[in-house]
N, C-alpha and C positions, 0 to 999 in steps of 0.2 A: 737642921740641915741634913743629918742622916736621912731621914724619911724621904727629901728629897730623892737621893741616890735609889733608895728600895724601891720609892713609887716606880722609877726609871725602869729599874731591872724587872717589875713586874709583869709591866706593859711589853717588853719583849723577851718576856718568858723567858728571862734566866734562870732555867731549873737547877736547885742546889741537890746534892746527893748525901745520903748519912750510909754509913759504914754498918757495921755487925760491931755488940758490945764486946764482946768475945778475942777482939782482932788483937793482931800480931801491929803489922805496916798498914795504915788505914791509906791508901791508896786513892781512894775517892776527893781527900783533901789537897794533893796535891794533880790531882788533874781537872781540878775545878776551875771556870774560867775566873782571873779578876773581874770584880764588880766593873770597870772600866779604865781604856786605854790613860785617856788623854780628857784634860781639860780645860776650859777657859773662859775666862770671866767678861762680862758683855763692855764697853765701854763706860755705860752709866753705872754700872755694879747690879745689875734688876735682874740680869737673868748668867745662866751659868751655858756652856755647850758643853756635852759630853760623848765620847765615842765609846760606845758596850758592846762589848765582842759577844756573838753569837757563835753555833756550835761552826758555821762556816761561812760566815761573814761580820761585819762589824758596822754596828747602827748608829745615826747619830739622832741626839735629842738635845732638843734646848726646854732647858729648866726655869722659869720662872721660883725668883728665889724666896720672893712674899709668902705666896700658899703654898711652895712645894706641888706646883703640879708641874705638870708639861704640857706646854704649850705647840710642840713644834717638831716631827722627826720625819727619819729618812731609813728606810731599810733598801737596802741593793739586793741585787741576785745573787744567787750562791757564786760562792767564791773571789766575789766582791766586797774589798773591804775600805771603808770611810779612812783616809789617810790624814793627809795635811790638811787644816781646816782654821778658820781664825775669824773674826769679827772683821767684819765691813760695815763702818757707820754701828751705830747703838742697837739697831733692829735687824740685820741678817751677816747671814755665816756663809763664806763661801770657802767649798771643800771640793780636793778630787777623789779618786777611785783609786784603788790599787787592785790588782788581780794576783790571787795567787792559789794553785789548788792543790798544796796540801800546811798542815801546820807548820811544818820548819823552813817551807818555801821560799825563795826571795819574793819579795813581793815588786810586779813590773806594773807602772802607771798604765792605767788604760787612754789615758790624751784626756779624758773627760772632765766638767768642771762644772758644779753646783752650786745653788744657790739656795739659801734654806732661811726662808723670813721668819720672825718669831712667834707669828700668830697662819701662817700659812703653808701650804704645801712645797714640793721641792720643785724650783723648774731646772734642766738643762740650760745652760747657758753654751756653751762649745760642745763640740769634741764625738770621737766616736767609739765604741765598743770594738775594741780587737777582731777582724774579723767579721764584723756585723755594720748593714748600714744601720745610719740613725730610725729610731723607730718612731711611730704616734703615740708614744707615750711623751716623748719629749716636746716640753709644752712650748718651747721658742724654733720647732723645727726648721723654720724660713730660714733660719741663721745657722744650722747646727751646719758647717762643710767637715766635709771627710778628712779634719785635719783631729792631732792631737795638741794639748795644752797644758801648761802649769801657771801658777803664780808666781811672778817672780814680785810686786812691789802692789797691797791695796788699797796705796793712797791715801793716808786716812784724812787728807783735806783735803780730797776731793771724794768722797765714797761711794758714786755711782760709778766711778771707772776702776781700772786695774791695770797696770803693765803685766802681761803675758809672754811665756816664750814659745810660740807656737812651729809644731814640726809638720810635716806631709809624710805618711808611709813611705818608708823603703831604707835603705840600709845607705845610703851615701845621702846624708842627710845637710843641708844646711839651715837653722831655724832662724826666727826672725822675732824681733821684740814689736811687740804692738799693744795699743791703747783700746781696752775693752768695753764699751758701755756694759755695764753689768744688767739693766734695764732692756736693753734691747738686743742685744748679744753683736752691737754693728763693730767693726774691728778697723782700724785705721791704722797703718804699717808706723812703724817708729824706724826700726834700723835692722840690716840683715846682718847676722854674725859672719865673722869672718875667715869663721873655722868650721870643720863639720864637727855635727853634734852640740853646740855648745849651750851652755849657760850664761845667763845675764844677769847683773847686778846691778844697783840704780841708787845715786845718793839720794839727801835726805828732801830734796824738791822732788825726786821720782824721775829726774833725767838719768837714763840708760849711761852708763859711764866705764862698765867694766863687762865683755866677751872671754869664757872661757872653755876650750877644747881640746878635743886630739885628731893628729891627722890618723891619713890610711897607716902608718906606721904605730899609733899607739902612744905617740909622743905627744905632752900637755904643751899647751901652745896659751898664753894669758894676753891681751887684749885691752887696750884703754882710750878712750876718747873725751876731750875737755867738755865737752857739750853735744848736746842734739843735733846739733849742726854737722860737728867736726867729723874729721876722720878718723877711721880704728886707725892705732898703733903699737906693733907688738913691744911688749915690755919687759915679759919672761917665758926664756923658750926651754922648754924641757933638752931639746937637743944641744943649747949652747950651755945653759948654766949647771946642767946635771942635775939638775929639782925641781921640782912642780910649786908654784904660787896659786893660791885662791884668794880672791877677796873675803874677807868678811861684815865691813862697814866702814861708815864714815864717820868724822868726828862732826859735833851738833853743827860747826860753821861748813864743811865738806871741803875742809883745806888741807884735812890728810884723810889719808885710806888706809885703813890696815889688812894688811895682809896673812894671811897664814904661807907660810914658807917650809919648803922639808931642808932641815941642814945633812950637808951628805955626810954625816958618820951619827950626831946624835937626835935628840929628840926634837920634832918640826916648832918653829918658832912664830911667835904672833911681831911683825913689822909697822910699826908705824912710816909711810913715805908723804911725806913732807911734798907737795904736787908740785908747788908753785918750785920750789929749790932742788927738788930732783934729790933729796937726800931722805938715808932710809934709818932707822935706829928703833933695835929688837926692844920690845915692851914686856915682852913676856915669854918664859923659854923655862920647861922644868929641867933638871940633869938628870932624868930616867923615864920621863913616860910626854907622851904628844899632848898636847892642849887637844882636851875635846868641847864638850857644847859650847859655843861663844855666850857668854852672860852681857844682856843689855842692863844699860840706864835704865829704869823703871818707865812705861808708857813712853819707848823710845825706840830705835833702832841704834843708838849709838854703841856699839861694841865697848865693855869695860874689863874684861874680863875672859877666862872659862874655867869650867872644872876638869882637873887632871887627876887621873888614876893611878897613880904610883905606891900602889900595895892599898890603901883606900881612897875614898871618893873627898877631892878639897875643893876647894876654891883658890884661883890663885888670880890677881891683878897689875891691871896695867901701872894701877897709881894702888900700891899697898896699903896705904894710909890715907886713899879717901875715904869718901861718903858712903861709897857703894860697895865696898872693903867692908867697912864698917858693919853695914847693913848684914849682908851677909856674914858674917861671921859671930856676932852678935842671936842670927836665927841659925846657926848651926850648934850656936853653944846651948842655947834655948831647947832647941828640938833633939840635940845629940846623935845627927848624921849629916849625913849627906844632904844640900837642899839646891831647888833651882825655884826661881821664880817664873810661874807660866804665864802669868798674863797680869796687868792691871787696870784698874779703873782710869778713867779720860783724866783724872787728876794726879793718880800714882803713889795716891795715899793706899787705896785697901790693894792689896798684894796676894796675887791667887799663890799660895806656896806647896813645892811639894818637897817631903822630905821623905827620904828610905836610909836605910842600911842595910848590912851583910843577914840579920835578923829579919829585918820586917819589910813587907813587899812594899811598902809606900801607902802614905797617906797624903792626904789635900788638906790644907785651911789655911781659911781667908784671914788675913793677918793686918790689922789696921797700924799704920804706922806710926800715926800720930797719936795715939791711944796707948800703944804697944801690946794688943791684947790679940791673940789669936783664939780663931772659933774654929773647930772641924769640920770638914767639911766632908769626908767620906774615907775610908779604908781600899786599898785592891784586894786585898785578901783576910776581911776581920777575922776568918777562922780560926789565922792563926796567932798566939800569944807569942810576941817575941824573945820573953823572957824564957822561953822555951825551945824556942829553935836553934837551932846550931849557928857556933861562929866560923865563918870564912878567914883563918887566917894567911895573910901574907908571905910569902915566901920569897927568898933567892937565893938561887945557886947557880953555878957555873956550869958550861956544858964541855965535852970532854976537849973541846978546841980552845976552851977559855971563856968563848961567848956568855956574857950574863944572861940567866934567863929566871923571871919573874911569873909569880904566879898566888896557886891558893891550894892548902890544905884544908880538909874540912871534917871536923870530930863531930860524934855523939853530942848532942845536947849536953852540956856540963863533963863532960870526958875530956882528962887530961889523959888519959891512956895510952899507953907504949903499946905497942906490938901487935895493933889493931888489922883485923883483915880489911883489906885495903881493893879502890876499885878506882882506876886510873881510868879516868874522863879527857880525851885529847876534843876537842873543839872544834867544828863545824868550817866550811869556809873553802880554804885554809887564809888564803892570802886575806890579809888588812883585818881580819873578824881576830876578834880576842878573848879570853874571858876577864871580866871585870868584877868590882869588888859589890855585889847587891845580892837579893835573896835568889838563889838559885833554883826551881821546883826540884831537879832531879838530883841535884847536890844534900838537899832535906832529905828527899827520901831516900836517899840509897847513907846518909848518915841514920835516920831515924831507923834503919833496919841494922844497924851497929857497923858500919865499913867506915874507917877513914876514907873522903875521897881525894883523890891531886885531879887537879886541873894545872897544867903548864903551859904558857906562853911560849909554843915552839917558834923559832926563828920561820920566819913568814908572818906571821902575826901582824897585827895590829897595834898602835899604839905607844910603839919604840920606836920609833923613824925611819927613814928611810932605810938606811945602810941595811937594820933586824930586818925589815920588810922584806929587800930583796937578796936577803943572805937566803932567803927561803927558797928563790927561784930554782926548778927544774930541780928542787931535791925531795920530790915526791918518793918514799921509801930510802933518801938517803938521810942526810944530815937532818933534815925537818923528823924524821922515824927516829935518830938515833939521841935526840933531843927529849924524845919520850920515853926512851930506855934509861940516860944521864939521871932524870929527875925520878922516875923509880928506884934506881940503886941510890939515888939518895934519901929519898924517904925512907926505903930500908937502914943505911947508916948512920940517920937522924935517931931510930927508934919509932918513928911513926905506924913503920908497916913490920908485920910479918912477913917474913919471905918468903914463907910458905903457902901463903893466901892471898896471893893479888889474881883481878882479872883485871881484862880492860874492855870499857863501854863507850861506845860513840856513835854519833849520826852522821849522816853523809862523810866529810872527807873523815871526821869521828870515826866514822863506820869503817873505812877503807884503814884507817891508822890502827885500827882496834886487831884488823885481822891481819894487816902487815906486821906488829909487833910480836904474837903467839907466831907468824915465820922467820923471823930472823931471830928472835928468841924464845928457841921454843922450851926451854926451861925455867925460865924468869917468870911465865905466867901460867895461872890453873886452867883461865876460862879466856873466851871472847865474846862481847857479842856486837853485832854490828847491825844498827837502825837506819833503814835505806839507805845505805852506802852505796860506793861506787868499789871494784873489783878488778876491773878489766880496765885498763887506762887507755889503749887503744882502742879502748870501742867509745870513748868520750869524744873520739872523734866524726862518730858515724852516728853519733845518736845521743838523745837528751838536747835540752833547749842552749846550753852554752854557747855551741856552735853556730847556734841559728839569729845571736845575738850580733847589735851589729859589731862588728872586729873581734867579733868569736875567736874564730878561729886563731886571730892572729895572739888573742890571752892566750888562748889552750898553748901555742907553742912556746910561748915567751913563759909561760908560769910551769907548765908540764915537762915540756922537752921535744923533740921528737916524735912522733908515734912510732915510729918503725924502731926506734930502742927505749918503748916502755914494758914491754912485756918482760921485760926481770926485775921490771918493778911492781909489777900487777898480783896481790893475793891469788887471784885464781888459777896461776902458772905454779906456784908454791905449796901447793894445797898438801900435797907430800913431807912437807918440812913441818906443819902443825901435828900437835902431839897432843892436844889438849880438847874439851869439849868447846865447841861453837852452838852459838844463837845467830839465826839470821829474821829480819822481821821486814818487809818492802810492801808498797802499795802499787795496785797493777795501773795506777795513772799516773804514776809518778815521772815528770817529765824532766825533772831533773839530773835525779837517780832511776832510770829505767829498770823496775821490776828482771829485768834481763841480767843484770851485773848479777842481784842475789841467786838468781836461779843458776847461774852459770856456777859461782862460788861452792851452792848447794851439793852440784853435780859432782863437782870436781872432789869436795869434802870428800864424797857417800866414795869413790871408786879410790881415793886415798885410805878408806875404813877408818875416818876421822868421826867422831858421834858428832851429830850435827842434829838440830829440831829448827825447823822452821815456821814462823807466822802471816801469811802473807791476803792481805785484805786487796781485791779485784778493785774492789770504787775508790780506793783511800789514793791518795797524791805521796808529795813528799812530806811525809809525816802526816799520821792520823790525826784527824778533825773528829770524828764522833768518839763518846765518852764512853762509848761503851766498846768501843775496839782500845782504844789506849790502860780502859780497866783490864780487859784480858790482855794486851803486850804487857804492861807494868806488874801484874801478876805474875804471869810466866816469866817475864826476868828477875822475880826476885827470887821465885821458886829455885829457877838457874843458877844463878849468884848462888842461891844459900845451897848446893848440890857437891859445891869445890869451895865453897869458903865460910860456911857456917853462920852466914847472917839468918837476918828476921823474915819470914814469908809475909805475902799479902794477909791481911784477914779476909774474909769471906764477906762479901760487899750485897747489901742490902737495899739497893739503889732506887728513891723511889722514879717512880715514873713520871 
């Protein structure tokens, strides 16, 4: 089944890179793509789908699993990448698009929706390209309208159609659920949502039963109707109850629905509601971290479960002591992490599984259940030996208001070591993104060049519920900054860090935290450096894509503040208060992080007589896609780093071509 995978990666030229023997930080291993995203197993078990990230798009292939060939793929345009994808019927895959142009990008659906048979080419079925009509490449054009689409439900007994939620350009949107011939691309309306923006859910016959959205204010609005026939009726208003409800499924008969729920002070709860009785009763609820992926019944949609993150990755259940309890945790004790099951066979015996840890980036195999015998089915990253890569440990500590706050320290490979130079990682986002417990690329390497690193779950974050969530609100450079000062002087107090040798490194809101903390404390840290960040928080309002999203604006005020009083919260007003050397690194197409924040930051540094070096790629987005610009960023920040704190440089990279 290996050769499976390599045949894959062949065919679309996933170039591997080897190092110099010589080397210090072999850099090349850790900016190497995974062998592939995602995967799923066909309905008869015959063939496999696979999504392989190229240097700036992501391919899909279907794998016949007898000979190990491939039978069947799809490459998109740059900067398009293969997202959501699943088996329709036994012989074709249907998947959409995401766009996004740079690596750490969010990535935004393009409406579009594919179809990929197992012995044939790809047609268009909907939808259109951002900005572009549909073109004559698109093989069903008669049908393709200028609308966009997802999959909400693909039927699997009836396999030529699909429930869709399809939307129309422009920014006060109301979308509409509809019944797709996948054969013909013809579209027959179901029910219009009742909300703008929303989402559709469908029980287990594929009737449309649950609408979810936000009005012009921002506020979730949840939606429910008995039938096809009936009328929406709201059931949970963000404005009345103080928390947002999402569906997640229904039970095999469709006589309850469970819900996901945020409780207002602790971690969001899984609801079972009882339709017929109107009565609700919590199934599932951790005491520190959110229920994340929902885990189904095998060959089901019925919700049983999710895994929750609370310092590592578990499993936790609606019924603890069933079947499907059992199941999994049985292949966690087997496998010794973290596991999800992705997909299974029409019978629900052979189990596509994938498991990881804090060590190993994940592996796939097919796991017979009734045998009990699992095969391998492929690696994301064989390069590396887990037995060798560093552990992510767990952490918690208080923040100076009392607030809990959870996270990860991360040593040298086999280092139990006190007094380590240390390189404080704040996290992307800010709001709802988190760091979790899995193998980190930039966590490895900035351990394997000898730095302890912290990652902390500052308040805004993800994953603690609602209350952490919006404890974080409008405290850009306050409470949310002073969160990552708390859990530095704690690793110092722990023994973890030197105190003499911290910097800190981040991307985007990373980025902007990295250089807000060397200003408000500009003793506590040696170095900074910040990867397409943002600087200027007032100009997030005149520029970069947030804005232009729809109820942009209305996030940026609700999450940021103000604009007319962010400028005391913005590094590039402070640039006088830094004492220590800066890294700035941004891409000149970055739409996110506009190239403009670094450069402004830059200027401000140079006329402060702060040392500053800058790296700035014209074609790169948010966050570098080619491997040979991320080999010179990742070099030069090690070089950096080791200038104020004495870690391992790059080795000198030997990269074939």
């Amino acid at each position: 089944m290996r050769n499976l995978i390599k045949a894959a990666a062949l065919l679309v030229a996933l170039g591997a890179t080897a190092g110099a023997a010589n080397a210090q930080v072999d850099v090349d291993a850790y900016i190497k793509r995974d062998k592939f995203t995602d995967m799923r197993l066909s309905p008869t078990g015959e063939y496999l789908a696979a999504a392989l990230p190229l240097e700036d798009r992501t391919v899909l292939v279907i794998l016949r699993r007898a000979d190990n060939s491939i039978s069947a793929k799809f490459t998109p345009e740059q900067n398009a990448h293969v997202a959501d994808f699943a088996w329709s019927g036994d012989r074709r895959v249907v998947f959409d698009l995401q766009q996004k142009s740079g690596l750490l990008d969010n990535p935004q659906p393009t409406g579009e929706l594919y179809k990929l048979d197992v012995d044939g080419s790809p047609d268009i079925v909907l939808g259109y390209r951002k900005g572009n009509n549909p073109t004559d490449a698109h093989k069903i054009a008669r049908t393709t309208a200028y609308v966009g689409a997802e999959v909400v439900d693909l039927l699997p007994d009836d396999e030529r159609f699909a429930i869709i939620n399809v939307w129309e350009p422009g920014e006060a949107r109301y979308t509409s659920a509809e019944r797709l011939d996948l054969q013909t691309g013809r579209r027959i309306p179901v029910t219009r949502s009742p909300v703008r923006g929303s989402s559709f859910a469908t029980d287990n016959t594929g009737a449309v039963r649950f609408s979810w959205g936000s009005d012009a204010g921002n506020t979730s609005k949840l939606y429910y109707r008995d039938g096809d026939n009936a009328q929406w009726r709201l059931i949970h208003d963000e404005d009345d109850k103080g928390t947002i409800a999402i569906p997640v499924g229904f039970s095999a008969d469709n006589r309850i629905a469970y819900l996901r729920i945020e409780d207002s002070q602790g971690p969001d709860a899984i609801v079972a509601w009882d339709i017929a009785a109107d009565t609700r009763k919590v199934v599932l609820q951790d005491k520190v971290a959110d229920p994340g992926v929902i885990l189904f019944r095998p060959h089901s949609n019925v919700p049983v479960g999710a895994l929750v993150t609370a310092g590592k990755t578990r499993s936790v259940f609606f019924e603890p002591e069933g079947a499907d309890a059992r199941l999994y945790h049985s292949l966690e004790a087997a496998f010794g992490g973290a596991v999800r099951v992705r997909s299974t066979d029409k019978t629900g015996n052979l189990l596509l599984v994938e498991t990881w840890t804090d060590r190993n980036p994940g592996d796939f195999y097919l796991f017979d259940s009734g045998a009990k015998k699992a095969s391998h089915v492929a690696s994301r990253r064989d390069w590396f030996d887990p037995a060798k890569t560093a552990q992510a440990e767990p952490i918690t500590l208080q923040a100076r208001d009392g607030l809990p706050l959870h996270g990860y320290i991360t040593r040298p490979a086999g280092s139990q070591g006190k007094a380590l130079p240390m390189v404080v990682m704040p996290h992307g986002g800010p709001i709802s993104i988190y760091d979790t417990w899995h193998f980190d690329p930039w966590a490895q390497m900035l351990a394997s060049a000898g730095y302890a690193v912290l990652q902390v779950n500052f308040r805004g974050s993800g994953n603690y519920g609602r209350a952490f969530q919006h404890a974080g609100g409008k405290q850009w450079g306050g409470a949310m900054q002073d969160d990552v000062t708390d859990a530095t002087r704690w690793a110092i107090q722990q023994g973890y860090a030197d105190a003499n040798r911290i910097c800190l490194f981040g991307a985007s809101y990373g980025g902007y935290a990295s250089l807000m903390g060397v200003a408000k404390e500009p003793s506590l840290y040696k170095c900074a450096a910040g990867y397409v960040g943002v600087y200027d928080l007032p100009m997030m309002f005149s520029g970069g894509d947030i804005r232009e999203t729809l109820r942009g604006e209305s996030y940026l005020k609700d999450w940021l503040g103000d604009p007319a009083q962010l400028a005391t919260a913005s590094p590039v007003n402070l640039a006088a208060n830094i004492k220590v050397p800066v890294f700035l690194a941004a891409g000149g197409e970055d739409e996110r992080a506009p190239i403009e924040h670094s450069k402004k930051m830059e200027a401000a540094l140079r006329k402060a007589g702060v040392p500053v070096q800058t790296l700035y790629y014209p074609t790169e987005g948010h966050g570098f896609y080619k491997e040979e610009h991320q080999r010179e960023y990742y070099t030069e920040l090690l070089a950096f780093l080791a200038k104020s704190l004495g870690g391992q440089p790059a080795r000198a990279s030997a990269a074939q071509p």
